[in-house]
PyMOL Python script that loads the backbone (N, CA, C, O; Angstrom):
from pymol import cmd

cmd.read_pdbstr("""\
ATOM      1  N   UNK A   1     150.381 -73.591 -62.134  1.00  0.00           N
ATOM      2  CA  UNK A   1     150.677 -72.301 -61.562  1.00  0.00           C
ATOM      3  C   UNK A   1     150.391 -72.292 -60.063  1.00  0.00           C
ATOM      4  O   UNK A   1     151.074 -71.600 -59.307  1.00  0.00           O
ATOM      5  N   UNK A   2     149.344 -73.087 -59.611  1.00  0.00           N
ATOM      6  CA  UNK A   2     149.107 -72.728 -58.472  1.00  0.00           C
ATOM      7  C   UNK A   2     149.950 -73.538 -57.737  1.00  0.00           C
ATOM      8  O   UNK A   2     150.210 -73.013 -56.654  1.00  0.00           O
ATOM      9  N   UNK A   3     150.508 -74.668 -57.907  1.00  0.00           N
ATOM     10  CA  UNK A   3     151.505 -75.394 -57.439  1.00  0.00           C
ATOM     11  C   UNK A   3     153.238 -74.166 -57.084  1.00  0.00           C
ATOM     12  O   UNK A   3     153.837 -73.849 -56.057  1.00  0.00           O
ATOM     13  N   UNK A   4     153.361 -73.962 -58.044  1.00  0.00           N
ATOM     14  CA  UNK A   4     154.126 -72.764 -57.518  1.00  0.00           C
ATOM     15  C   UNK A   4     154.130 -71.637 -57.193  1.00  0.00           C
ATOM     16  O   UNK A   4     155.075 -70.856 -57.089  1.00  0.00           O
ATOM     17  N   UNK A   5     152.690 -71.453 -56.954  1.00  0.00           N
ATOM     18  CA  UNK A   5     152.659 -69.937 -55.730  1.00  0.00           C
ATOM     19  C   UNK A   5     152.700 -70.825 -54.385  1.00  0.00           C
ATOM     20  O   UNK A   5     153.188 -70.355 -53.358  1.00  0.00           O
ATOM     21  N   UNK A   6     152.142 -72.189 -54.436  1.00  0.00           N
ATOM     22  CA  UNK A   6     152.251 -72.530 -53.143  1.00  0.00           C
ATOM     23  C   UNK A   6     153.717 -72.581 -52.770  1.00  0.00           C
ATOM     24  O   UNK A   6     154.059 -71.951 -51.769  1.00  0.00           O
ATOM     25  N   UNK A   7     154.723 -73.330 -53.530  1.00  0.00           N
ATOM     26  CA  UNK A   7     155.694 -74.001 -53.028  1.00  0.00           C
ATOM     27  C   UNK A   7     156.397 -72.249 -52.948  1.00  0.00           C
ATOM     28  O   UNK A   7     157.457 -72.341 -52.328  1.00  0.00           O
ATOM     29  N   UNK A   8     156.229 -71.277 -53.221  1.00  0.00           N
ATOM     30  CA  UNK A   8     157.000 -69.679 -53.114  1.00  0.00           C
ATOM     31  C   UNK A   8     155.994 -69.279 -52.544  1.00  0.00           C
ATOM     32  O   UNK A   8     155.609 -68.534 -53.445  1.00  0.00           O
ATOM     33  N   UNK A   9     154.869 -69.115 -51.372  1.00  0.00           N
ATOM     34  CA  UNK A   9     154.455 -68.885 -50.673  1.00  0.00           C
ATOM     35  C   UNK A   9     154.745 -70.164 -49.387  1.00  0.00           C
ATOM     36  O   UNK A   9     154.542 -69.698 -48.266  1.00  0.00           O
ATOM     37  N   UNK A  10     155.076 -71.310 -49.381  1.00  0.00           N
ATOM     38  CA  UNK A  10     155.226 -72.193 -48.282  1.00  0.00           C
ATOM     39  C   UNK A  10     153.839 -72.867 -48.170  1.00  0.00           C
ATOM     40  O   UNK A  10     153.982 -74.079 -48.003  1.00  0.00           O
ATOM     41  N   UNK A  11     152.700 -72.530 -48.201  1.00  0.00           N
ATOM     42  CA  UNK A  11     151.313 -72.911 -47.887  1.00  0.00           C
ATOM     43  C   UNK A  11     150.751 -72.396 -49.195  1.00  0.00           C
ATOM     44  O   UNK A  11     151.235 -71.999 -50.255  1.00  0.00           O
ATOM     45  N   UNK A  12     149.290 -72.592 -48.596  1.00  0.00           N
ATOM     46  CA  UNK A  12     147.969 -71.931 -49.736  1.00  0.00           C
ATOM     47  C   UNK A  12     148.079 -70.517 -49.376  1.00  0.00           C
ATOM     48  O   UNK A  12     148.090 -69.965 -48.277  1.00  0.00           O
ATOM     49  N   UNK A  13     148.163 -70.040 -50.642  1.00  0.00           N
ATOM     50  CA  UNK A  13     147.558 -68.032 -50.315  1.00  0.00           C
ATOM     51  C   UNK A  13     146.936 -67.842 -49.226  1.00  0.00           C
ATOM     52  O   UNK A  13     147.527 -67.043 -48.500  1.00  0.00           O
ATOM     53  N   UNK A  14     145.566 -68.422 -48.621  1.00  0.00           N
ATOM     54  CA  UNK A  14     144.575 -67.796 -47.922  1.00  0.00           C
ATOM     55  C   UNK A  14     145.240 -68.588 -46.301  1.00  0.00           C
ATOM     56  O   UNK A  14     145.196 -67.949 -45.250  1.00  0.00           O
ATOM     57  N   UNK A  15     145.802 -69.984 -46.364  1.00  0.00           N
ATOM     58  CA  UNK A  15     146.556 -70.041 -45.328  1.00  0.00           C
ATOM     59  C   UNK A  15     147.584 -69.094 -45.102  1.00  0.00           C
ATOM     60  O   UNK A  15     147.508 -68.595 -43.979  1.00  0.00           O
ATOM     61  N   UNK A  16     148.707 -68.599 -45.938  1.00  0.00           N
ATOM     62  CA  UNK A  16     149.775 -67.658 -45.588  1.00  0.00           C
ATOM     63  C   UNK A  16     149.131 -66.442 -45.193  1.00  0.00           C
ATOM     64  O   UNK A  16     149.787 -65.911 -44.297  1.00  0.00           O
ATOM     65  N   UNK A  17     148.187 -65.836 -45.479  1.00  0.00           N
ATOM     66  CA  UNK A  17     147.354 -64.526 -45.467  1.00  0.00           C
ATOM     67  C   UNK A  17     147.091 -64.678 -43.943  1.00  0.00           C
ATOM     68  O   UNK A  17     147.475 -63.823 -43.144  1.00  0.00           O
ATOM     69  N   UNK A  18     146.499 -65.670 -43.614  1.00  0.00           N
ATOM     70  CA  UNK A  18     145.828 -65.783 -41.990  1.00  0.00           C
ATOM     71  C   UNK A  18     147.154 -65.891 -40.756  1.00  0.00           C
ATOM     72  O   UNK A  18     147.223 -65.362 -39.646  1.00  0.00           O
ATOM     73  N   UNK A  19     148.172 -66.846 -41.511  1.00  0.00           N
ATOM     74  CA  UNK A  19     149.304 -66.318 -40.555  1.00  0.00           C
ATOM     75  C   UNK A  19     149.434 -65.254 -40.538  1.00  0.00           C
ATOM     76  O   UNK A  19     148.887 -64.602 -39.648  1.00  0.00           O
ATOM     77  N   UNK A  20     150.442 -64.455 -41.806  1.00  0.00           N
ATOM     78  CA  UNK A  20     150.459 -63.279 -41.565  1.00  0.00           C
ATOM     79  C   UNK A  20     149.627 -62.272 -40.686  1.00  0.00           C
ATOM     80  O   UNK A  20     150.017 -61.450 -39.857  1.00  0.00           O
ATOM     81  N   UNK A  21     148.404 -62.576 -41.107  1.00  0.00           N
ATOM     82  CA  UNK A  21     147.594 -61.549 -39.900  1.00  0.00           C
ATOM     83  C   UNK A  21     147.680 -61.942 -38.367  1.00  0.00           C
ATOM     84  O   UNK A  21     147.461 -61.202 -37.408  1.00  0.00           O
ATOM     85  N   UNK A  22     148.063 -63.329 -38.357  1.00  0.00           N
ATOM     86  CA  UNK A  22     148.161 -63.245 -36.929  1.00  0.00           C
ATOM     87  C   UNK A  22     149.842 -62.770 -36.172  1.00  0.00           C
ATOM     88  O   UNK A  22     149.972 -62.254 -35.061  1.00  0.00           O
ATOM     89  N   UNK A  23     151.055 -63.144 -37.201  1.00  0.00           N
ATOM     90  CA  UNK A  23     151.511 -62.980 -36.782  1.00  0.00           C
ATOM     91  C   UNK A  23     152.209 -61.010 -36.360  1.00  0.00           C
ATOM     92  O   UNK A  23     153.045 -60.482 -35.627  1.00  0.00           O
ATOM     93  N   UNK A  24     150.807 -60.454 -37.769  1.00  0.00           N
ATOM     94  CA  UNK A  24     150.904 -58.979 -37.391  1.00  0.00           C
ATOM     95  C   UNK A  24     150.346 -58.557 -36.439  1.00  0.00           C
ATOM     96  O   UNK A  24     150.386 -57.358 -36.163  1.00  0.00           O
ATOM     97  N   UNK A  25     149.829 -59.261 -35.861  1.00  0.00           N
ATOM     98  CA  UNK A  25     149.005 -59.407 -34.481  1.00  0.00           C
ATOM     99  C   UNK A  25     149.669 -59.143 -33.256  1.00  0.00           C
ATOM    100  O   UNK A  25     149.488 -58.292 -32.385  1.00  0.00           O
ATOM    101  N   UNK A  26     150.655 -60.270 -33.420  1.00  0.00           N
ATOM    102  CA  UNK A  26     151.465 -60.668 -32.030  1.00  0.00           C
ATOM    103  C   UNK A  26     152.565 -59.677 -32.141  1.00  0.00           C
ATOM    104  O   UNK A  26     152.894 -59.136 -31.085  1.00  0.00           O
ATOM    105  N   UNK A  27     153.238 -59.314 -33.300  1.00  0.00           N
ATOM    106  CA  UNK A  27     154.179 -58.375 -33.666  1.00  0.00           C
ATOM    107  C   UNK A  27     153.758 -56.979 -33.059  1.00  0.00           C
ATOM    108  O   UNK A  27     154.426 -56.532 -32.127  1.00  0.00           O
ATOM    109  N   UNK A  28     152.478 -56.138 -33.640  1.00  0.00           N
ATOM    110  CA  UNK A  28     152.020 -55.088 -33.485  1.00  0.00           C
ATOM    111  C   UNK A  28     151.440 -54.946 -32.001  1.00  0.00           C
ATOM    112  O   UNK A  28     151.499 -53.804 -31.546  1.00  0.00           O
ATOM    113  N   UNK A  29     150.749 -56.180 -30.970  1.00  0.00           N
ATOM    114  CA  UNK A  29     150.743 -56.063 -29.250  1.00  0.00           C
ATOM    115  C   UNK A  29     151.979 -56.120 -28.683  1.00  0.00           C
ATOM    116  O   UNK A  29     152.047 -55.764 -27.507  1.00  0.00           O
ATOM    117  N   UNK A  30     153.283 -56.592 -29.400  1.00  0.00           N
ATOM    118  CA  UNK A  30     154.442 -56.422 -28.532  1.00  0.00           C
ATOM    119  C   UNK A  30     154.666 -55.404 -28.828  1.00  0.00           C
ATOM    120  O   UNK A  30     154.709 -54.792 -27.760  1.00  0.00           O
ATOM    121  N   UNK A  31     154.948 -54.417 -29.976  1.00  0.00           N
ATOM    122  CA  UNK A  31     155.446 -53.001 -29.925  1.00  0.00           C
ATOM    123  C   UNK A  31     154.558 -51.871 -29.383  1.00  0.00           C
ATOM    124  O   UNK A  31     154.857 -50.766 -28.931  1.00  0.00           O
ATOM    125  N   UNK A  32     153.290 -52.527 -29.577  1.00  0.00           N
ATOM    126  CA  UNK A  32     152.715 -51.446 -28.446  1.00  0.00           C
ATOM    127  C   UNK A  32     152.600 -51.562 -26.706  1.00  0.00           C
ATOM    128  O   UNK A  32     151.856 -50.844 -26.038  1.00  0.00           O
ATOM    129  N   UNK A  33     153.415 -52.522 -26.198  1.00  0.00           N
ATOM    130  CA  UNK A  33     153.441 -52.950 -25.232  1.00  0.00           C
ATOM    131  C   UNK A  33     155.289 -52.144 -24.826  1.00  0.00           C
ATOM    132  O   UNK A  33     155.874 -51.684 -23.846  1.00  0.00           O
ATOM    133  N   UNK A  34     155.447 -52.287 -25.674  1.00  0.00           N
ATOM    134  CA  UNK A  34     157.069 -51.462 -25.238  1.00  0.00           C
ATOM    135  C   UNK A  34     157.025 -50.090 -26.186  1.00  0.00           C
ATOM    136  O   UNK A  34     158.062 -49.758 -26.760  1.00  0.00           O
ATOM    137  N   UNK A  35     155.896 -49.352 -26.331  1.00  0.00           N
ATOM    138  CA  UNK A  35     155.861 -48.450 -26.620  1.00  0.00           C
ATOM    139  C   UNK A  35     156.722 -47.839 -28.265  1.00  0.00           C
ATOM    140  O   UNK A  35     157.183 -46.711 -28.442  1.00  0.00           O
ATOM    141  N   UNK A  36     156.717 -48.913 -29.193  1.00  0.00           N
ATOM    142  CA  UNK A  36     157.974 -48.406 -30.243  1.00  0.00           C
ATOM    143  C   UNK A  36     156.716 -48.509 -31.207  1.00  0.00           C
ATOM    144  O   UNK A  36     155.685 -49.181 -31.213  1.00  0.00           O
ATOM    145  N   UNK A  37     157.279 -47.524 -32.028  1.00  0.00           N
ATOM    146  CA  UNK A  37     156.687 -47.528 -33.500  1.00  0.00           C
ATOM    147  C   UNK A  37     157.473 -47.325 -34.914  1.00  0.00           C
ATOM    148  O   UNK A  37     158.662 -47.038 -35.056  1.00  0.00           O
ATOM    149  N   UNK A  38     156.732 -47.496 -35.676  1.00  0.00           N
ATOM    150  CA  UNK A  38     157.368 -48.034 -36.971  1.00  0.00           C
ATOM    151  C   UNK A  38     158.589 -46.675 -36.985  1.00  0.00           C
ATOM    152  O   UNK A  38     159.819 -46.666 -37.034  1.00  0.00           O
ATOM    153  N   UNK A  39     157.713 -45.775 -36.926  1.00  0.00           N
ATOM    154  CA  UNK A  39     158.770 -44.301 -37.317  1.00  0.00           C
ATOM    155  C   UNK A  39     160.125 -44.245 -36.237  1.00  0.00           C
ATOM    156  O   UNK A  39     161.157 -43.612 -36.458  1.00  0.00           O
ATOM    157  N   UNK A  40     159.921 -44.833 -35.370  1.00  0.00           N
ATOM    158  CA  UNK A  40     160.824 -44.474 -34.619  1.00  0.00           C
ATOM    159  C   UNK A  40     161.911 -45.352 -34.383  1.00  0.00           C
ATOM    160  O   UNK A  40     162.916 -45.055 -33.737  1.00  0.00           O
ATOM    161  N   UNK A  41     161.653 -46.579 -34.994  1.00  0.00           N
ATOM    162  CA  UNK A  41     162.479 -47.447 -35.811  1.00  0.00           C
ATOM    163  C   UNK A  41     163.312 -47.024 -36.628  1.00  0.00           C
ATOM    164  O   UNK A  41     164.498 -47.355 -36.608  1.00  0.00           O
ATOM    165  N   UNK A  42     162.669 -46.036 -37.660  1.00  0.00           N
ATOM    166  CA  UNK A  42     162.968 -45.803 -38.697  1.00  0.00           C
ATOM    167  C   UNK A  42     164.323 -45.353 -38.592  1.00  0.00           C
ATOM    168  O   UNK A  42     165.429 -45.837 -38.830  1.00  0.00           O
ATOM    169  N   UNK A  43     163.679 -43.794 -37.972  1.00  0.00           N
ATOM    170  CA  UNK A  43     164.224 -42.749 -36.712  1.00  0.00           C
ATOM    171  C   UNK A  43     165.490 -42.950 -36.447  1.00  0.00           C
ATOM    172  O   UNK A  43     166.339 -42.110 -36.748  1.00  0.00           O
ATOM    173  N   UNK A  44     165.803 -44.171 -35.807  1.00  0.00           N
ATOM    174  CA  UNK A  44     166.874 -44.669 -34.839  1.00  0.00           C
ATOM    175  C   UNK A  44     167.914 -45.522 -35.505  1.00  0.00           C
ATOM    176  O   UNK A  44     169.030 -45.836 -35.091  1.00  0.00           O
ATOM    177  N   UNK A  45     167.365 -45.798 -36.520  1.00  0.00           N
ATOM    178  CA  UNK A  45     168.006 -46.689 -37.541  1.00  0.00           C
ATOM    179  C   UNK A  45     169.019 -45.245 -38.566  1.00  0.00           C
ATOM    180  O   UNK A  45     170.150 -45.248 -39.050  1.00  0.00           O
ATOM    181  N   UNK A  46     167.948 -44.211 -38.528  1.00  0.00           N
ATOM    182  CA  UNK A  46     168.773 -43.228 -39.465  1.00  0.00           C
ATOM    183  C   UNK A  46     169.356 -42.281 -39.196  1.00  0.00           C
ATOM    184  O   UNK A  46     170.050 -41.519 -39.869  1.00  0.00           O
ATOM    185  N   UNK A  47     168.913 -42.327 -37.571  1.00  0.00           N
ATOM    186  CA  UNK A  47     169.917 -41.442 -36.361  1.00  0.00           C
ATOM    187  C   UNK A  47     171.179 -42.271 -36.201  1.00  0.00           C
ATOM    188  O   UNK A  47     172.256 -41.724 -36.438  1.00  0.00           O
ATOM    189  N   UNK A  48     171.147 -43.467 -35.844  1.00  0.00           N
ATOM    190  CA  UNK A  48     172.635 -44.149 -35.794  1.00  0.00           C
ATOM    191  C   UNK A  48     173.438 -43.873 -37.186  1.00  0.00           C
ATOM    192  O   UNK A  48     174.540 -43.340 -37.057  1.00  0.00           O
ATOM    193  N   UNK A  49     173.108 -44.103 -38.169  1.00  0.00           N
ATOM    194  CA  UNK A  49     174.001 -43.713 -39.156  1.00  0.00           C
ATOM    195  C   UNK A  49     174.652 -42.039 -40.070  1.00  0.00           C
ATOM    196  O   UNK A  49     175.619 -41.732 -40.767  1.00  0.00           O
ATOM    197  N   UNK A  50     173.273 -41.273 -39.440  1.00  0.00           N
ATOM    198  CA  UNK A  50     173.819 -40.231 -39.305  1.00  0.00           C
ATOM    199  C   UNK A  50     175.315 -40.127 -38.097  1.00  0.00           C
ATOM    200  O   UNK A  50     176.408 -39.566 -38.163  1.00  0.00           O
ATOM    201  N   UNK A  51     174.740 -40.846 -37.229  1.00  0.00           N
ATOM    202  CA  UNK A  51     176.053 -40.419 -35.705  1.00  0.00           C
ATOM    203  C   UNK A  51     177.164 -41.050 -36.453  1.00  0.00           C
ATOM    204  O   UNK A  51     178.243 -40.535 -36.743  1.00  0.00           O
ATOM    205  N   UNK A  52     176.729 -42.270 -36.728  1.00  0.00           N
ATOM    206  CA  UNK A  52     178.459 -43.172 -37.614  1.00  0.00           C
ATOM    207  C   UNK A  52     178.744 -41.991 -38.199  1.00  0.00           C
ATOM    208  O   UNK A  52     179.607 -41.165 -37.900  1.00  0.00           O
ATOM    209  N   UNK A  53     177.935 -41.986 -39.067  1.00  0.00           N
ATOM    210  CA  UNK A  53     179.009 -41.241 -40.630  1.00  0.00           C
ATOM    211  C   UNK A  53     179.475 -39.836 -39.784  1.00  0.00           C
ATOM    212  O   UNK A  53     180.659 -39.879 -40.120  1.00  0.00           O
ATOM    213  N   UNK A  54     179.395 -38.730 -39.002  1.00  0.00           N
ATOM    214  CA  UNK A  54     179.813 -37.610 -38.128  1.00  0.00           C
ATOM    215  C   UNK A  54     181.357 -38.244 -37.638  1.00  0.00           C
ATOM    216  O   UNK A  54     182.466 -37.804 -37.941  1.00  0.00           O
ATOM    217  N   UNK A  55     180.926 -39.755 -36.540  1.00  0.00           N
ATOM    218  CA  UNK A  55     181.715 -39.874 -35.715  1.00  0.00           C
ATOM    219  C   UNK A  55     182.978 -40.204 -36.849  1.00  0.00           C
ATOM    220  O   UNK A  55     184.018 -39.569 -36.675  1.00  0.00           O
ATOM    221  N   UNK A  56     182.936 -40.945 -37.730  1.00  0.00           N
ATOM    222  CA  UNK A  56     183.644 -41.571 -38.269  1.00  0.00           C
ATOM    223  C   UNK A  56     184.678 -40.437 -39.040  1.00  0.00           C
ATOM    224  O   UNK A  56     185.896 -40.382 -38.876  1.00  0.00           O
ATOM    225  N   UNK A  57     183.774 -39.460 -40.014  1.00  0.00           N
ATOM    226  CA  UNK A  57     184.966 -38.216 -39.884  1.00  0.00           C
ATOM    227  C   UNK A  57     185.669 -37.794 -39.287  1.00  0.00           C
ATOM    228  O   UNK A  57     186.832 -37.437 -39.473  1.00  0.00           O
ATOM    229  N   UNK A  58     184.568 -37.781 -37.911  1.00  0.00           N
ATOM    230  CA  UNK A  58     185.839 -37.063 -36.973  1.00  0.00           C
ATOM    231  C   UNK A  58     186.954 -37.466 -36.269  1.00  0.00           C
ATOM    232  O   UNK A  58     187.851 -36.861 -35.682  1.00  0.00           O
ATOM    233  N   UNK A  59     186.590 -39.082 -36.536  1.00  0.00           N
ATOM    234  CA  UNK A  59     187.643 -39.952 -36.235  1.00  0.00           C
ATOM    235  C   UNK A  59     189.131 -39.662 -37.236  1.00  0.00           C
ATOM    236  O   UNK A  59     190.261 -39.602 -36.752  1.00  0.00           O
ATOM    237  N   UNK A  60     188.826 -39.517 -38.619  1.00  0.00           N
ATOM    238  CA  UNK A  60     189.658 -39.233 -39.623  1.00  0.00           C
ATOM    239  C   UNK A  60     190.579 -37.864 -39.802  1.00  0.00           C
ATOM    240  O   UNK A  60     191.655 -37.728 -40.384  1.00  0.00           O
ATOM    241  N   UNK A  61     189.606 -36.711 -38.949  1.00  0.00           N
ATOM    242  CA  UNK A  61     190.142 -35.863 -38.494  1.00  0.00           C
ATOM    243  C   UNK A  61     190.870 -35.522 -37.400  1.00  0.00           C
ATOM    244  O   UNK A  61     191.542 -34.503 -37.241  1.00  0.00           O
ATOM    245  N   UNK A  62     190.694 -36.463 -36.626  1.00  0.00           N
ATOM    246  CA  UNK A  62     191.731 -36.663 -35.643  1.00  0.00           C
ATOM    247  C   UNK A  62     192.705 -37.438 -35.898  1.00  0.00           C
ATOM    248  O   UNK A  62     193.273 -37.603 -34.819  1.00  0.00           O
ATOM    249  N   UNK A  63     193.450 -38.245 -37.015  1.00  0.00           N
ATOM    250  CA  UNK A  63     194.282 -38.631 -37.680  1.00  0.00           C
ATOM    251  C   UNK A  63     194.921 -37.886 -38.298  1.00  0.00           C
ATOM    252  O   UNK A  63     196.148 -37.792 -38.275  1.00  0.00           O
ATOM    253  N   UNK A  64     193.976 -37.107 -39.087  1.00  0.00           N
ATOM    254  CA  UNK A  64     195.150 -35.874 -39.994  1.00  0.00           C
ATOM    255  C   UNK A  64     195.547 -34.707 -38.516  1.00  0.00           C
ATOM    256  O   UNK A  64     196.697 -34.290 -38.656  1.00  0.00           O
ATOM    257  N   UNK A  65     195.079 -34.317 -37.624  1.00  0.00           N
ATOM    258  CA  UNK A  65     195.845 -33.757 -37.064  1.00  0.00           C
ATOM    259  C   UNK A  65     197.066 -34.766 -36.345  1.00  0.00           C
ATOM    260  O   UNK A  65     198.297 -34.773 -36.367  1.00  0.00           O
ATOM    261  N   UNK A  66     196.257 -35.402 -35.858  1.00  0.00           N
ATOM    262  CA  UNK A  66     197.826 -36.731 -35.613  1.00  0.00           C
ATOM    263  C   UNK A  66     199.151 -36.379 -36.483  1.00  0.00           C
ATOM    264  O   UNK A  66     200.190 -35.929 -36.000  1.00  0.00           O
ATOM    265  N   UNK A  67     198.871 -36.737 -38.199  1.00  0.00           N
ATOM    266  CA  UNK A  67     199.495 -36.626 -39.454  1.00  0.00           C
ATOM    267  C   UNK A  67     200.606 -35.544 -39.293  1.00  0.00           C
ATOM    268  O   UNK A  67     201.832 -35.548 -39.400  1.00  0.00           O
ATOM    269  N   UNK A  68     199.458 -34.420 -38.927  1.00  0.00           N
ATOM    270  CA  UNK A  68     200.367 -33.062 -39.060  1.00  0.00           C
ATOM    271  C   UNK A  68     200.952 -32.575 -38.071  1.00  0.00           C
ATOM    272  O   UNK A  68     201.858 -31.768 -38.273  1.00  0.00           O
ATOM    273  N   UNK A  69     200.537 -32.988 -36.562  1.00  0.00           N
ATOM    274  CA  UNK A  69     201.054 -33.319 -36.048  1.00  0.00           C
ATOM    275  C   UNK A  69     202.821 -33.470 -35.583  1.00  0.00           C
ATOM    276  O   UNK A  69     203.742 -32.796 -35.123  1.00  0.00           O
ATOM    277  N   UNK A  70     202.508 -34.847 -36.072  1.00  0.00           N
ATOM    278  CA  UNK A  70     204.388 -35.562 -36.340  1.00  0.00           C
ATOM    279  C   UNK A  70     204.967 -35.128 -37.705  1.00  0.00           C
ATOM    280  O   UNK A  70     206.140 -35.372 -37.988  1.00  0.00           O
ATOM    281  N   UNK A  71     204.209 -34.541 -38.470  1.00  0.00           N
ATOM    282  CA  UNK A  71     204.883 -34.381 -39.832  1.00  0.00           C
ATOM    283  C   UNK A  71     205.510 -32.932 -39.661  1.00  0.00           C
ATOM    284  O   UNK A  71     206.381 -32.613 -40.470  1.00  0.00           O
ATOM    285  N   UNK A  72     205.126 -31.997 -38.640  1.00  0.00           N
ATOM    286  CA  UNK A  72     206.211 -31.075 -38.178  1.00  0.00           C
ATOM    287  C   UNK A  72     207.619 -31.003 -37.224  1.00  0.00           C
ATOM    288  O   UNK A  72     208.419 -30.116 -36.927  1.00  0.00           O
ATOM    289  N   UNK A  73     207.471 -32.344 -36.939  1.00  0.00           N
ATOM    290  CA  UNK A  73     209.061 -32.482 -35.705  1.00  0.00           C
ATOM    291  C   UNK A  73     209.555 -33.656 -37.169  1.00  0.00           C
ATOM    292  O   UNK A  73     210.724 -33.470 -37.506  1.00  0.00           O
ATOM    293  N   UNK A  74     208.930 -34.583 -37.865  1.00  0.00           N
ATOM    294  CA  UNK A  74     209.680 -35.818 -38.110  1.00  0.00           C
ATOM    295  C   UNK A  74     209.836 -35.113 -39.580  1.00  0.00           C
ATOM    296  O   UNK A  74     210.912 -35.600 -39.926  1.00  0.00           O
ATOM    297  N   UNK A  75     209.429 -34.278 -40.642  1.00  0.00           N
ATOM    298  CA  UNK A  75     209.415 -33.647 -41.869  1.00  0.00           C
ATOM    299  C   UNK A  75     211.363 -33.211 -41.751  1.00  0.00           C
ATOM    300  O   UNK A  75     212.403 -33.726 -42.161  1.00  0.00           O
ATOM    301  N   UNK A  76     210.964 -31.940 -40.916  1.00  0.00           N
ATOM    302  CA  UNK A  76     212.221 -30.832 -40.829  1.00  0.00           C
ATOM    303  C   UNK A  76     213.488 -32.273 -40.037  1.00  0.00           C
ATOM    304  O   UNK A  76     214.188 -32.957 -40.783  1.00  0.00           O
ATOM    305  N   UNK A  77     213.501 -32.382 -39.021  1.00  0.00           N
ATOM    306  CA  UNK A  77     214.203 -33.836 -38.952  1.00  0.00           C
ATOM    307  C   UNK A  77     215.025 -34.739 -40.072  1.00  0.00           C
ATOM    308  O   UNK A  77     216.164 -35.167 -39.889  1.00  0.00           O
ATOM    309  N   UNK A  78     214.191 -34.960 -41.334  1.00  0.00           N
ATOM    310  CA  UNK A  78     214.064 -35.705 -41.952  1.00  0.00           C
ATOM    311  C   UNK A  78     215.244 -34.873 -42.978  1.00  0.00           C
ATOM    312  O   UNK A  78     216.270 -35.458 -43.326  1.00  0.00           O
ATOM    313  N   UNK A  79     215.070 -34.043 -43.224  1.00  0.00           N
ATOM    314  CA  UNK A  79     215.659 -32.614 -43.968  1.00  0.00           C
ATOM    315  C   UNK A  79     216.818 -32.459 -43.432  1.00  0.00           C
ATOM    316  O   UNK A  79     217.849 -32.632 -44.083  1.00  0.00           O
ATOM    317  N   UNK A  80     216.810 -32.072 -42.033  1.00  0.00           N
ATOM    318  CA  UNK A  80     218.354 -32.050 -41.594  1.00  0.00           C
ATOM    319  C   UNK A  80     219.432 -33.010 -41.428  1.00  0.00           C
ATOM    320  O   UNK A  80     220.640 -32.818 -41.297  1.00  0.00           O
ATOM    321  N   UNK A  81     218.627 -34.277 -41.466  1.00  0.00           N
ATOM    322  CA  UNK A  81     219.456 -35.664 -41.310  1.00  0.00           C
ATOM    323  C   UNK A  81     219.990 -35.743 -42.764  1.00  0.00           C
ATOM    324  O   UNK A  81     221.216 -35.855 -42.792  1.00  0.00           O
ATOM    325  N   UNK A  82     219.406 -35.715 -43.941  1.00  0.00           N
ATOM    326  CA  UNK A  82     219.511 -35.881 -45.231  1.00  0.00           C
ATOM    327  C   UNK A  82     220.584 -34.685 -45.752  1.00  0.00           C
ATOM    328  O   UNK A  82     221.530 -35.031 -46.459  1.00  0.00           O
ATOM    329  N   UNK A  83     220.421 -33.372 -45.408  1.00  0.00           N
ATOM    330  CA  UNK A  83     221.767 -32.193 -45.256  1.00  0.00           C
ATOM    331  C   UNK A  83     222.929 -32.959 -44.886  1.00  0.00           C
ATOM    332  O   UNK A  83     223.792 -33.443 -45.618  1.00  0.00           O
ATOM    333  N   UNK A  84     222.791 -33.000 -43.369  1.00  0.00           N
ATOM    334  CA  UNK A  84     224.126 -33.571 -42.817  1.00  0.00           C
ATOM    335  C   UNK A  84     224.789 -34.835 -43.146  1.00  0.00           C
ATOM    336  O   UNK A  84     225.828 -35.164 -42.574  1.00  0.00           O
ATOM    337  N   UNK A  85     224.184 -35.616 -44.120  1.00  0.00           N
ATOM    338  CA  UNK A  85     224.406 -36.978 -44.558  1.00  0.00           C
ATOM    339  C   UNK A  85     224.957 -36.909 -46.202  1.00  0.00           C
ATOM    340  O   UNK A  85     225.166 -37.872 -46.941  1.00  0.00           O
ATOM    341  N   UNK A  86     225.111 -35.520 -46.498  1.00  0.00           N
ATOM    342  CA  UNK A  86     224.432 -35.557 -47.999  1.00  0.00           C
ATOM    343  C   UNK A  86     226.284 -35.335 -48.278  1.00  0.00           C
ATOM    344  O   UNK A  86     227.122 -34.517 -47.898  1.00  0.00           O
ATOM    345  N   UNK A  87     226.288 -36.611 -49.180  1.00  0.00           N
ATOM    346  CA  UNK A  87     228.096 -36.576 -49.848  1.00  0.00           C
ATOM    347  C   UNK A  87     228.275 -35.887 -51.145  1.00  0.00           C
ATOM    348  O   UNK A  87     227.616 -35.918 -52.184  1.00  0.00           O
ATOM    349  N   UNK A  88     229.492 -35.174 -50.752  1.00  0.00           N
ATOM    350  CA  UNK A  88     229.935 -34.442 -51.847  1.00  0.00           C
ATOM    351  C   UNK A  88     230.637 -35.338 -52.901  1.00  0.00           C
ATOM    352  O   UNK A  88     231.087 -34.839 -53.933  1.00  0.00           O
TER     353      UNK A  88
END
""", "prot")
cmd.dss("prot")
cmd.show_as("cartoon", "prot")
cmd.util.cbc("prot")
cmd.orient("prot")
């Protein structure tokens, strides 16, 4: 067993444990050095996808007016060409 916590940990438990702490170390002085925190990570991560999913409707809504748009000159168009074409 302990052979395969090592080889699915990479090292010994108490070696992986001491990286980890150091490398939460070096991780946690750089974000407090540029001022970011976990929440605001979070934050920004769930502010951008709020903005996607907004922008992206409104992207879709500016298509259906596009839609409707041309579907009032090219519809009736479409109608009168098909009248004047239409064999008795």
């Amino acid at each position: 067993m302990s052979d395969q916590m090592n080889r699915l940990l990479g090292d010994t438990p108490g070696r992986t444990v001491v990286k980890l702490i150091v490398v939460s170390l070096i991780v946690g002085f750089v974000m407090a050095v540029f001022n970011l925190h976990p929440w605001d990570i979070f934050y920004g991560i769930r502010d951008f996808l709020v903005d996607l999913w907004h922008r992206g409707f409104h992207a879709l809504g500016a298509v259906g007016d596009y839609l409707l748009l041309g579907a009032t000159i090219v519809i009736p168009a479409f109608i009168i060409l098909r009248i004047l074409n239409y064999r008795r």
